[in-house]
PDB file as gemmi writes it, atoms N, CA and C in Angstrom:
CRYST1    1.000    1.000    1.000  90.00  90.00  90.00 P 1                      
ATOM      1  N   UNK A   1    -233.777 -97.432  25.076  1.00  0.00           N  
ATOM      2  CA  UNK A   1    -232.472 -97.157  25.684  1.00  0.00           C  
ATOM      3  C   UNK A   1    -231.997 -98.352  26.518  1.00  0.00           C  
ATOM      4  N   UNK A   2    -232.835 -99.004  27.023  1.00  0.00           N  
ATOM      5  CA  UNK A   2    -232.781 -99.810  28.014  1.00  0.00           C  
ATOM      6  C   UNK A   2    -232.570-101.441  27.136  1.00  0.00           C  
ATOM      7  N   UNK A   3    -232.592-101.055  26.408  1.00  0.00           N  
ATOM      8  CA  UNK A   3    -232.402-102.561  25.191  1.00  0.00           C  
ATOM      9  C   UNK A   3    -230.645-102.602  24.937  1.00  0.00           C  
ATOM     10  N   UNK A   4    -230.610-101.489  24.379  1.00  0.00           N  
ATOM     11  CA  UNK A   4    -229.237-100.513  23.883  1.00  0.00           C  
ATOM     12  C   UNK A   4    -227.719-101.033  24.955  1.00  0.00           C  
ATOM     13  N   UNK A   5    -228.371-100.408  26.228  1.00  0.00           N  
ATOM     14  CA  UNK A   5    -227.737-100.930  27.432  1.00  0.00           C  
ATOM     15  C   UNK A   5    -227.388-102.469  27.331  1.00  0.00           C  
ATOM     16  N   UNK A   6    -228.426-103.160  27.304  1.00  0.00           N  
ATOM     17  CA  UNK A   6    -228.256-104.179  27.749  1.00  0.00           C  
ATOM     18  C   UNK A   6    -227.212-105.238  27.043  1.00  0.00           C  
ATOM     19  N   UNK A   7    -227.287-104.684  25.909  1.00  0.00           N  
ATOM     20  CA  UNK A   7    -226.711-105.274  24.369  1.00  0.00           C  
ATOM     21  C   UNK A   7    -225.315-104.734  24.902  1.00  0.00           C  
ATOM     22  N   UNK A   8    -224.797-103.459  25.458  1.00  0.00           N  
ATOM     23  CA  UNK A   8    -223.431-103.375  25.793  1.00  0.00           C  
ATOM     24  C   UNK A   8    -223.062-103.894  26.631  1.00  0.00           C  
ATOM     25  N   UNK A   9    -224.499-103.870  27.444  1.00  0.00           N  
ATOM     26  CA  UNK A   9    -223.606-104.851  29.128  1.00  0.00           C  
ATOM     27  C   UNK A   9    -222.747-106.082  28.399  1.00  0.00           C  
ATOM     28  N   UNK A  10    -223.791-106.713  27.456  1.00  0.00           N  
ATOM     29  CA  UNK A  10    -223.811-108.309  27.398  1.00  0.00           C  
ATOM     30  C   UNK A  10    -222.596-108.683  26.289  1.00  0.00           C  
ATOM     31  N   UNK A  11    -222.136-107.611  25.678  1.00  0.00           N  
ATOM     32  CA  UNK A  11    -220.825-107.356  24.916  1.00  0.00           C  
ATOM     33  C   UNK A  11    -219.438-107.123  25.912  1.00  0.00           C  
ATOM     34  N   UNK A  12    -220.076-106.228  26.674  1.00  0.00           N  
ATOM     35  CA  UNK A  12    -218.477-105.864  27.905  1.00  0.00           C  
ATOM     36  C   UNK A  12    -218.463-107.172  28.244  1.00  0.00           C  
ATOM     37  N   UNK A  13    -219.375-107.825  29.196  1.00  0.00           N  
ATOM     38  CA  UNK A  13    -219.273-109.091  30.023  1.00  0.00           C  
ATOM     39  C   UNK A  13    -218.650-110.230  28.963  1.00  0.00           C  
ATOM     40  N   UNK A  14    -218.779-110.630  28.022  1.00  0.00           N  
ATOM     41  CA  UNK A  14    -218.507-111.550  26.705  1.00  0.00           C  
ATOM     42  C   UNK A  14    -216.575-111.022  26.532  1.00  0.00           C  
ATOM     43  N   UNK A  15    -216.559-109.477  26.772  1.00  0.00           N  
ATOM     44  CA  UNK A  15    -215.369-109.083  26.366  1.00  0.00           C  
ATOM     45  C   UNK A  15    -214.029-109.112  27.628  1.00  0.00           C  
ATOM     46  N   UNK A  16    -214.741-108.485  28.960  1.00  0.00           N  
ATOM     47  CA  UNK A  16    -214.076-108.641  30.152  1.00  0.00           C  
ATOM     48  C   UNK A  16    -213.647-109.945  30.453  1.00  0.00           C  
ATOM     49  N   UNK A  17    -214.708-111.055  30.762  1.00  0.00           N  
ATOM     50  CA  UNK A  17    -214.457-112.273  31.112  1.00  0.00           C  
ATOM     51  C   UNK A  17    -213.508-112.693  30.581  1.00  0.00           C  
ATOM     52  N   UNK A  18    -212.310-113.062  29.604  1.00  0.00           N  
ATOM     53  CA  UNK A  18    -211.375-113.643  29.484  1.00  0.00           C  
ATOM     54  C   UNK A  18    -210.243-112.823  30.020  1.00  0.00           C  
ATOM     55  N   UNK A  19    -210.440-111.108  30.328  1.00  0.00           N  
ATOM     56  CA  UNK A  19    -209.451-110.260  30.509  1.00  0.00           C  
ATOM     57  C   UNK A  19    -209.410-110.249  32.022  1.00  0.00           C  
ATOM     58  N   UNK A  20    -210.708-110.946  32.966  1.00  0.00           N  
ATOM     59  CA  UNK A  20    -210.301-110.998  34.107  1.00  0.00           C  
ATOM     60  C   UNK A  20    -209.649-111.989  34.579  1.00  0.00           C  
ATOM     61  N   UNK A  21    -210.533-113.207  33.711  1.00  0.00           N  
ATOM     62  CA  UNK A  21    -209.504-114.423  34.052  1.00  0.00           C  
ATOM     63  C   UNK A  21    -207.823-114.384  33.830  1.00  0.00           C  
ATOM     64  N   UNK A  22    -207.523-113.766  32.639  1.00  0.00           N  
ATOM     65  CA  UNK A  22    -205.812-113.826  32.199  1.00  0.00           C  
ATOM     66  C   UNK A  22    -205.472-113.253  33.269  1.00  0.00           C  
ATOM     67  N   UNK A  23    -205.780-112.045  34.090  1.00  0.00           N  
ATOM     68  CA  UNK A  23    -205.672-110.541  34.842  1.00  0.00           C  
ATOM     69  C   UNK A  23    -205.072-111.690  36.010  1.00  0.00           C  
ATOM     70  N   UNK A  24    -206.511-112.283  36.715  1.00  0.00           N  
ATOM     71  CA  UNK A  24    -206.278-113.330  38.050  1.00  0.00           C  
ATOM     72  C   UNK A  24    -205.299-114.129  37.584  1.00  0.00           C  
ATOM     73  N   UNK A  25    -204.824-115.076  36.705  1.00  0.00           N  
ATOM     74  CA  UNK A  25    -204.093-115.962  36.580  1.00  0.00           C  
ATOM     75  C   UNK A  25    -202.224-115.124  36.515  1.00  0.00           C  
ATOM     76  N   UNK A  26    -202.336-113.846  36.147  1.00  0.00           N  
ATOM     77  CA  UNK A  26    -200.862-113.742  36.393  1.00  0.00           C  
ATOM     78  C   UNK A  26    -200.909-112.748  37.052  1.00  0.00           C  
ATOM     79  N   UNK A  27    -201.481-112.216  38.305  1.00  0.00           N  
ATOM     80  CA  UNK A  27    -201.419-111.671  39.823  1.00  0.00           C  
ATOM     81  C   UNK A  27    -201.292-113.139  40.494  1.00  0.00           C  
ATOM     82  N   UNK A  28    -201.882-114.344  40.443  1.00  0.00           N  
ATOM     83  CA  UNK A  28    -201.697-115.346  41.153  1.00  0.00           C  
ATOM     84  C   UNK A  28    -200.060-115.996  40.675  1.00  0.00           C  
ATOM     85  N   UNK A  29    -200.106-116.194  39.662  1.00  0.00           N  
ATOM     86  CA  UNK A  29    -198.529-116.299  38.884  1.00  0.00           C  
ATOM     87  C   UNK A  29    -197.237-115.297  39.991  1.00  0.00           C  
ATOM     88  N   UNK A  30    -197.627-114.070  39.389  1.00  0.00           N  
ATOM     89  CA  UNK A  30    -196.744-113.200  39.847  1.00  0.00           C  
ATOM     90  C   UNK A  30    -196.724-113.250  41.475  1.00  0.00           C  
ATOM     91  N   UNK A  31    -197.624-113.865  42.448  1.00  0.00           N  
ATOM     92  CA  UNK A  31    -197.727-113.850  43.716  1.00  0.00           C  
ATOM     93  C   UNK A  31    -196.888-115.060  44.207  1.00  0.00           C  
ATOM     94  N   UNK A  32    -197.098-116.004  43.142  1.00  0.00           N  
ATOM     95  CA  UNK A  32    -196.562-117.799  43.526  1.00  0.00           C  
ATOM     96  C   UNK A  32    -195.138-117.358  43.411  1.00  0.00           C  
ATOM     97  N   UNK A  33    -194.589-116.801  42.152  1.00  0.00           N  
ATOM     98  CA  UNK A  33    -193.229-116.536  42.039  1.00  0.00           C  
ATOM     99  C   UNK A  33    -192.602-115.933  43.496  1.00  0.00           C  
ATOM    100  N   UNK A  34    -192.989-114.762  43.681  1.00  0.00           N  
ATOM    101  CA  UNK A  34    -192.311-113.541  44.651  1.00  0.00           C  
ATOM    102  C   UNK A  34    -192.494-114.700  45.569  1.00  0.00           C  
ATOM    103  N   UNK A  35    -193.666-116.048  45.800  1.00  0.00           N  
ATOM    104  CA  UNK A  35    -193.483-116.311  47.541  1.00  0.00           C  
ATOM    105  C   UNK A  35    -192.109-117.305  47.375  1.00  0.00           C  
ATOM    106  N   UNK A  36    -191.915-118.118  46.362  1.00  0.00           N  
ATOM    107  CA  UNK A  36    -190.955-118.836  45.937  1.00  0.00           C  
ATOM    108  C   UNK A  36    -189.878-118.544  46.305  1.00  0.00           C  
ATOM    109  N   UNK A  37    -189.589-116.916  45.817  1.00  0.00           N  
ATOM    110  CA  UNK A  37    -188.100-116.482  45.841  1.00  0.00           C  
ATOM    111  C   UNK A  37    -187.824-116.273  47.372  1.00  0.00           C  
ATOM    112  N   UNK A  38    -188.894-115.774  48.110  1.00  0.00           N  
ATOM    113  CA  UNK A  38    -188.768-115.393  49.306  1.00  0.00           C  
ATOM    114  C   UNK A  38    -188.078-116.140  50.107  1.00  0.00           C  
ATOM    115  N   UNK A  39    -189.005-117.679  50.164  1.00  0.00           N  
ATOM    116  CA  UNK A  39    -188.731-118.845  50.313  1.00  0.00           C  
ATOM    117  C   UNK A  39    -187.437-119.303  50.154  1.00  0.00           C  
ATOM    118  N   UNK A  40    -186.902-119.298  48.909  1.00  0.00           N  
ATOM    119  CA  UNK A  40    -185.605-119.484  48.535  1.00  0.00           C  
ATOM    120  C   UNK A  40    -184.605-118.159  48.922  1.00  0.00           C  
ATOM    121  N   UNK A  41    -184.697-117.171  49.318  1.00  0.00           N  
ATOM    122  CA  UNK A  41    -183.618-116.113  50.113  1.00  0.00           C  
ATOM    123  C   UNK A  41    -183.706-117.007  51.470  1.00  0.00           C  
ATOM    124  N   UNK A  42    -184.466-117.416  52.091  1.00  0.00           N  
ATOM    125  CA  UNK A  42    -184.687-117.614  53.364  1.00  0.00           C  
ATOM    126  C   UNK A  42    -183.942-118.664  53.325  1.00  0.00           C  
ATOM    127  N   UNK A  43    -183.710-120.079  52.755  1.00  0.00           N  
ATOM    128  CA  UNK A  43    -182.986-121.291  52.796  1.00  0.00           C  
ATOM    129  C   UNK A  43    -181.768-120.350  52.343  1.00  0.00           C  
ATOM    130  N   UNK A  44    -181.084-119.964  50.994  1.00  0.00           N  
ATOM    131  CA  UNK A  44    -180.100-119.512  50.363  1.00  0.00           C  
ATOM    132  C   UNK A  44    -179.670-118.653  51.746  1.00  0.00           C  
TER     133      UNK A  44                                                      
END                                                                             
């Protein structure tokens, strides 16, 4: 059982890892934008 497991961990982790990285890169995206605009109401 404990083999079984491990073989899914090592499939999720192989499968997650690019879905967390994309995930972080457009929450950081979407964070840079909103501070931008903010930024720009504040001069505008």
């Amino acid at each position: 059982m404990k083999d079984m497991e491990s073989l899914v961990l090592d499939q999720d982790d192989e499968m997650l890892s690019p879905a967390v990285v994309v995930a972080t890169i457009v929450l950081l995206a979407v964070f840079v934008v909103g501070f931008l605009v903010q930024i720009v109401g504040l001069v505008a």
